[in-house]
N, C-alpha and C positions, 0 to 999 in steps of 0.2 A: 848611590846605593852601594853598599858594602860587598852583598853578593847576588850574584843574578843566576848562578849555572845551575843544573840542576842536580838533585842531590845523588850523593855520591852511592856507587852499588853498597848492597848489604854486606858485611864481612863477617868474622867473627864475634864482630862486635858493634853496637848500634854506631851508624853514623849520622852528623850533621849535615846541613844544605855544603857547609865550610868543610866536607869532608875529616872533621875532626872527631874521634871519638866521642862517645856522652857519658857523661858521669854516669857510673851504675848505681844503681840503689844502694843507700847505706854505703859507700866506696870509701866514705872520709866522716867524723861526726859531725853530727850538724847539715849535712849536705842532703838537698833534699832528695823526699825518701821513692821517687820514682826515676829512668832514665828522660820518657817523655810524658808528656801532658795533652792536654784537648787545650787547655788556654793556660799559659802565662801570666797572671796580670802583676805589671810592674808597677811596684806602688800601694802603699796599704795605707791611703787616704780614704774618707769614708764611700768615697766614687769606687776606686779600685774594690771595696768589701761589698759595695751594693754587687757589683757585678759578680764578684766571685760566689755570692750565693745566690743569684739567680742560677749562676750557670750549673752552679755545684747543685741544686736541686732539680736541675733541669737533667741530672748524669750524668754532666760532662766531670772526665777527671780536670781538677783547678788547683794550680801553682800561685800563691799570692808572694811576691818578694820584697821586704821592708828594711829600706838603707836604715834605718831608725832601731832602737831597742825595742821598740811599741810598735801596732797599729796608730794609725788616728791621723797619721801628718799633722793638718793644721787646727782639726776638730778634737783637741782634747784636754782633759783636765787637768790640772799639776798644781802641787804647792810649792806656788814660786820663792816663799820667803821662809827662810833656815827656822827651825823649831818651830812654827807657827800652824795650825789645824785646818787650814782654807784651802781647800781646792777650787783653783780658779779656772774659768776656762779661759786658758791662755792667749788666746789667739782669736780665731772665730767665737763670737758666741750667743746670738741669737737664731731663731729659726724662722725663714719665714716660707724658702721655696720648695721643705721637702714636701711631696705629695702626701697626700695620705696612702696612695694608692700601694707607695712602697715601704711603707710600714706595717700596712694590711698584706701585702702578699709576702713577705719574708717574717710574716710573725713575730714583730721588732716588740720585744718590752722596753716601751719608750714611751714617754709623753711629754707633754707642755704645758704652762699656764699661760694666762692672758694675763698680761699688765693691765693692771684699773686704770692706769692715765697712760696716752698717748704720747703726748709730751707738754713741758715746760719750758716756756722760754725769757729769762730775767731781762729785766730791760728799766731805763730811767725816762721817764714822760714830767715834763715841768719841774727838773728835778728832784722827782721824788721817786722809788723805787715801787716797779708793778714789774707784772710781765704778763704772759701771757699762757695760759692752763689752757690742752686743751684734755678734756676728759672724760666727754661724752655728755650727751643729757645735756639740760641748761646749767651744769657749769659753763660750760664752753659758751655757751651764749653770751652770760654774763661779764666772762673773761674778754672776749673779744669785745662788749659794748663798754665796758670799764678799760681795754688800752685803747680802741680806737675812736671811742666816742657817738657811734652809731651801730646799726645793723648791716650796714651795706657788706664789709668785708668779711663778717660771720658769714651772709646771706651766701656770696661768692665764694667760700670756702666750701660751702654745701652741695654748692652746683658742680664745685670742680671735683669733687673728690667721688659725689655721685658717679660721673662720668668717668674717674678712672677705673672706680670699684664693677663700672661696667665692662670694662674692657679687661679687667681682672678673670670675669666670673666666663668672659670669651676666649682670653688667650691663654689663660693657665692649664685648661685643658690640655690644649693643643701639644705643650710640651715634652710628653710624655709616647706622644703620636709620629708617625715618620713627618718630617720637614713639611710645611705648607710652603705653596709659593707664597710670593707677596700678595697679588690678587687674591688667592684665596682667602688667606689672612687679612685681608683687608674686606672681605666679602662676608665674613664670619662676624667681623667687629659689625660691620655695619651703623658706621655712626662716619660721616664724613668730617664731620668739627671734632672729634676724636682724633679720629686718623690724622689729620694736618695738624696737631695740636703734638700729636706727640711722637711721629712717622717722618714728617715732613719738614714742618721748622723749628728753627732751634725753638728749646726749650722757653728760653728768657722771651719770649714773642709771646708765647700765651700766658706766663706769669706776669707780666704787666698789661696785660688785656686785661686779665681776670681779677688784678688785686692792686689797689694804690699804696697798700700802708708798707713800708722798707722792713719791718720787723715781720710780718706777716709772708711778705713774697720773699726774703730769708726763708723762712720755713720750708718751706712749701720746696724752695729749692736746694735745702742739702742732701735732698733723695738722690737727688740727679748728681753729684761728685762724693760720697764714700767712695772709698780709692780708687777718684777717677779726677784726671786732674785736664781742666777745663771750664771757661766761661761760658757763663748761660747763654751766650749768643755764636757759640761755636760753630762752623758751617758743617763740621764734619757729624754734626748731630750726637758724636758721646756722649754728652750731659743730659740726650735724650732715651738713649742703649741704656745708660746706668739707672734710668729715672724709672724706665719701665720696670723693669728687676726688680726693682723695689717695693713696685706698689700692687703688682699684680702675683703675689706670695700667696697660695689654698685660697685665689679667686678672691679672695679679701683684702690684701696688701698686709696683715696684721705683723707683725712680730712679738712671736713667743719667746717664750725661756723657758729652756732645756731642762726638765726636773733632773738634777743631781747632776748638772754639766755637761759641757759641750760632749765632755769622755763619755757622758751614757751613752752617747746616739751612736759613738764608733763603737763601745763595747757592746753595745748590742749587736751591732751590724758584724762585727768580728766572731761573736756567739754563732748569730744565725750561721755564720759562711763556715765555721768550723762543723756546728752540728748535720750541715749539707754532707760534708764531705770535704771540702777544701779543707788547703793544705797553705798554715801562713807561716812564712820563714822571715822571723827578724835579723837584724845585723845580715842579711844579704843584699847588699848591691848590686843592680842590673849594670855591667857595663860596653857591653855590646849585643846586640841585633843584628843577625844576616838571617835575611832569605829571599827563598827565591817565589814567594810568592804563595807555597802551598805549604810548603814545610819551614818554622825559623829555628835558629840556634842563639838559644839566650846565654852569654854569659856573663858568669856570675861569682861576685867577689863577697867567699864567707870568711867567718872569723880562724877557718882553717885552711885557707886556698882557693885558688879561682879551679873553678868548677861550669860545667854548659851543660844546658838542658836542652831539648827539644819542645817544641812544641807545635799545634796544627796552627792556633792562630797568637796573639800577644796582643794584650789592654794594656795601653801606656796609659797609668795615671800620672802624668808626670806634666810637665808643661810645653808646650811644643818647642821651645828650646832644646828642654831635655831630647825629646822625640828625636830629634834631628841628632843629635850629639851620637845619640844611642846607633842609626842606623846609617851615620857619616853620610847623614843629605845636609844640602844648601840651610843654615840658619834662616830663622825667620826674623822680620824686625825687631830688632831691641823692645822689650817691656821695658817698663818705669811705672815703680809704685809709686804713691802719694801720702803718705800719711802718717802720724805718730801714732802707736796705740801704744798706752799708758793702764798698769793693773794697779790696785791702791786697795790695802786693806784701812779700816779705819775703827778708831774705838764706839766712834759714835756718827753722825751725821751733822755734817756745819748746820749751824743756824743762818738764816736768811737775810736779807736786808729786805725784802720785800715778804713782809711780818701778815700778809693776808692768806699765805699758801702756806703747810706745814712741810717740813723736810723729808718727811716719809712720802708724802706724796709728790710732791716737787722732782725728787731723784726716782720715781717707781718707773715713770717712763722714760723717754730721753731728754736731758735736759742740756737745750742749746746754749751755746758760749760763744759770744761772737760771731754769731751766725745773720745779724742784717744781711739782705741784698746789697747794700753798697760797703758794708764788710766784706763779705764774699769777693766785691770784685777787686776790692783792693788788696785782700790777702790775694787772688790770682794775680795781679798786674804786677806784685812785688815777686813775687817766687817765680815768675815766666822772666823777671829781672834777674834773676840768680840771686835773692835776698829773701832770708827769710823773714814771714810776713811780720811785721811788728807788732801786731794786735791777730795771734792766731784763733781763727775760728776750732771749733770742735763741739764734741757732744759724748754725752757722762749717760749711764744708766748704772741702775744697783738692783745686780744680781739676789743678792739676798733680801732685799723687802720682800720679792715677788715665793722665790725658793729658798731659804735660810738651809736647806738640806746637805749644802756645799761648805757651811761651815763647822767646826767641830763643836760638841750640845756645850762645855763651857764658853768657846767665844760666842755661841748663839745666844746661851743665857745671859753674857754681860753685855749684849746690846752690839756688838761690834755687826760692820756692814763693809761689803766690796764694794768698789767702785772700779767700774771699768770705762777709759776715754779714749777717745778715735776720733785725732786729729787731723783737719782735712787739708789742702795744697801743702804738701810738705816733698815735694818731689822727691827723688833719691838722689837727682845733681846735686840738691844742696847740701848732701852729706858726702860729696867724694872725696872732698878737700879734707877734712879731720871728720869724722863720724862722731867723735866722742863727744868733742866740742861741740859741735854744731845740734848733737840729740840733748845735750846741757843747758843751751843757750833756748834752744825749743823747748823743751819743758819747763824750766825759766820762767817764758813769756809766756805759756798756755795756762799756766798755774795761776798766774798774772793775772788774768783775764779771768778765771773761776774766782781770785779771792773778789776782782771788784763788785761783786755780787753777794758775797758773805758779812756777815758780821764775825767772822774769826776764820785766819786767816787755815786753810785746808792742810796744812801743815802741822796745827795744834791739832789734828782730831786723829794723824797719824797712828797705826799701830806700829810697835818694836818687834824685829826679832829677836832671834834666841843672843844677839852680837848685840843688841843694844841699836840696830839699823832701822830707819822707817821703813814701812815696808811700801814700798814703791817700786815701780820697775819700770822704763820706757823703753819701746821699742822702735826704729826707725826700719824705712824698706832695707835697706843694710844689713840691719839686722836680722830680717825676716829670710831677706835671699841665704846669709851663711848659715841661718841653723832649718831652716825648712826647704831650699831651692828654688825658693819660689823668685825668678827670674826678675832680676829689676826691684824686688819685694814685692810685685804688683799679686796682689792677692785675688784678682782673678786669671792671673798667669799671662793676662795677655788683656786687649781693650776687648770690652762687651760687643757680643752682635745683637742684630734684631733678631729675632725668632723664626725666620723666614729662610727658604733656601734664594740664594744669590746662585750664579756660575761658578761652577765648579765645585760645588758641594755635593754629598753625599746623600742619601736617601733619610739617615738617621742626623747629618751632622756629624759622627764621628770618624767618619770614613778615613785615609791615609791613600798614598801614591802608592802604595804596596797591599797587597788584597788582602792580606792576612794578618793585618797590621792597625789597631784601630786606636783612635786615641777618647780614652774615656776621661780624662778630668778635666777641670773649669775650664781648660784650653777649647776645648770642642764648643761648638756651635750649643745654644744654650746654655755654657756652664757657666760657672762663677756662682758666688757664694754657695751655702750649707745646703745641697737639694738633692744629691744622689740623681740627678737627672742625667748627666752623661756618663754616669756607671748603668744607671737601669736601659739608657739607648742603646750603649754601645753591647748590652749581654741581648736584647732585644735585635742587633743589626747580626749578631752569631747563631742567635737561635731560627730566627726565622728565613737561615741559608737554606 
């Protein structure tokens, strides 16, 4: 801990826990415009903005500090490609864990559609090219008795998803609630072949209980590693933290698409926290935290000088890395992210090889690539090798079938369509050596793997920029760590927890070794992906002091 004494007498002039003066109002331009605050929160990701407008409509005065030109960190829009009208969401971009609860109470203009198909998955049977649609209704029935040959595996698909959707409509609640123990949480679900299925053993045990076809128990399991990198029969259970997360999103598991992009859900959230009251400063840097537990001193690097604030308590949206850096405690273990994610605008959408599904609906929901069960395991067996996998799995959806709103009305009019992919075991060891190479050689071979499913190859449907460039972009964890900080690239800051308090946790989950110190983003207990849940805890664990 940086500073523990206690703070220093009043003088002429406000002091710090550090005994250092505070920035006066207005002192320098740009510098934010009070000397102290009621909360701090460092970090204008959309955690950090949930929070600063709970608190800011709750009275408290709210400092929000953004190393960034923007709001939004990793939720938000941008047109990635020179002269081109596409606003993509960059980074994150679907929705599945925010509640509704915190878009109803911060009066968020914001919404979602539903994708008409769940997902797509291409695949060769005698061969000839099928796959597998699933889309609700007796498609999906059909789908499955035309790849697999009978009903048995649709039948089992129905049972299983029953049973998560049960355990969705129990545990999603709960997140938004101070911490359940396990027991309780396990009292609530009340289903014992639940709980063992997805609490207790690895994952890969109930997906071959439940399903014999390799294309099918694929499916089913690349809930369980979006960037989480691990085999289905892991002891340590991630691939079962990750699996939950996923399916148990507004009690339904569904995922939406953000009308007008991932950026509407921060600009609104940045709306609400401004119209509260809060106070959001870009291009300022948090680079140090002391206190002593009732009063901190944030300082802070603007585009004019280092300057320090006061405040009573401080929301680190940051990643508990950061946390530690900030307040010079002990690191936490090393993150490692997993994953390519690749933006792609295009003129048109490739035509198929499997001529029974159309390409509007094929790409409207997620359309797997590589994703068999014993692909899976052999992309993990090679990348735990230090190689990357030679046939990479991943998974494509298009943004604009579902919302065209994101693109400009002439590329909408001439048919042009986004594509966005998230490629899975892609460690970030195997980019330490050359990054460039190795993001080249991966995109390479995951492309690879899209076209063997096309009849023309995803390259011919490319759109240009304004330079004459496809418009394409790939991003590795590397990538993601230097332009967003996100530790390792792991894009939930750190490995998934269960929902439940463990020892030494906190009543909300956010809690810190320092009282006054809380950490609101994906790092915190529930957090990871797009949910505002450890911004809406951690203003929930200051308000109801």
């Amino acid at each position: 801990m940086r500073a523990s004494q206690s703070p220093a007498p009043r003088t002429s002039a406000p002091r710090t826990p550090a005994g250092r003066p505070v920035a006066r109002a207005g002192s320098a331009p740009g510098a934010p415009s009070r000397d102290r605050y009621d909360a701090v929160i460092v970090g204008g990701g959309h955690n950090g903005l949930v929070a600063a407008a709970y608190l800011a409509r709750a009275g408290q005065s709210v400092l929000v500090l953004e190393r960034l030109g923007a709001p939004g960190g990793a939720a938000v829009s941008t047109r990635p490609f020179a002269g081109v009208d596409a606003r993509l969401s960059r980074y994150s971009y679907l929705v599945s864990l925010l509640p509704d609860k915190i878009v109803r109470d911060l009066g968020l203009d914001f919404a979602v559609r539903k994708r008409t198909v769940s997902s797509y998955t291409p695949a060769v049977r005698g061969g000839r090219p099928t796959g597998l649609l699933v889309a609700g209704g007796g498609a999906t029935r059909e789908s499955f008795a035309a790849l697999t040959g009978g009903e048995r595996e649709y039948e089992a698909w129905q049972r299983f998803y029953a049973m998560t959707r049960k355990v969705a409509e129990r545990v999603f609640p709960t997140l938004t609630e101070p911490l359940p123990r396990r027991e309780a949480l396990r009292g609530r679900i009340d289903d014992a072949d639940a709980w063992r299925a997805l609490f207790e053993e690895p994952l890969g045990v109930t997906v071959e209980e439940n399903f014999t076809d390799d294309l099918v128990r694929g499916v089913v399991l690349t809930d369980a590693l979006i960037g989480t990198f691990a085999d289905a029969h892991d002891t340590s259970l991630l691939q079962n933290r990750c699996f939950l997360y996923h399916v148990i999103g507004g009690g339904t598991g569904d995922w939406d698409v953000p009308v007008g992009g991932m950026g509407a859900l921060t600009g609104a959230l940045a709306d609400a926290a401004r119209a509260a009251g809060a106070e959001i400063r870009v291009h300022h840097e948090a680079r140090g935290i002391e206190t002593d537990g009732k009063t901190a001193e944030i300082t802070v690097r603007t585009p004019d000088g280092e300057h320090a604030v006061a405040a009573r308590r401080v929301l680190v949206n940051a990643s508990p890395q950061a946390l530690a850096a900030l307040l010079g405690d002990a690191p936490p273990a090393p993150a490692e992210g997993a994953q390519l994610k690749v933006n792609m605008l295009l003129t048109r959408l490739p035509r198929l090889r499997d001529r029974s599904v159309d390409p509007r609906q094929a790409f409207a929901g997620t359309f797997h690539i590589a994703e068999g069960y014993g692909q899976l395991a052999e992309a993990y067996r090679e990348a735990a090798a230090g190689r990357l996998p030679a046939a990479p799995p991943s998974e494509i959806y298009c943004h604009s079938l579902t919302d065209p709103s994101i693109l400009g009305p002439e590329l909408a009019a001439r048919g042009y369509q986004t594509l966005t992919l998230f490629g899975l075991h892609a460690p970030a060891r195997l980019f330490a050596a050359d990054n460039d190479a190795a993001r080249a050689a991966l995109l390479k071979a995951t492309l690879a793997q899209l076209d063997a499913h096309l009849e023309e190859p995803i390259a011919d449907c490319l759109a240009l920029d304004e330079r004459g460039e496809p418009c394409i972009e790939a991003k590795t964890p590397l990538d993601l760590e230097g332009e967003l900080g996100l530790p390792g690239g792991h894009i939930f800051h750190r490995d998934l927890a269960f929902p439940y308090a463990e020892e030494g946790v906190g009543r909300w989950g956010v809690e810190t070794a320092h009282a006054n110190v809380l950490l609101c983003g994906a790092g915190a207990v529930r957090g990871g992906g797009v949910s505002g849940i450890p911004g809406h805890n951690a203003a929930m664990a200051v308000l109801e002091e």
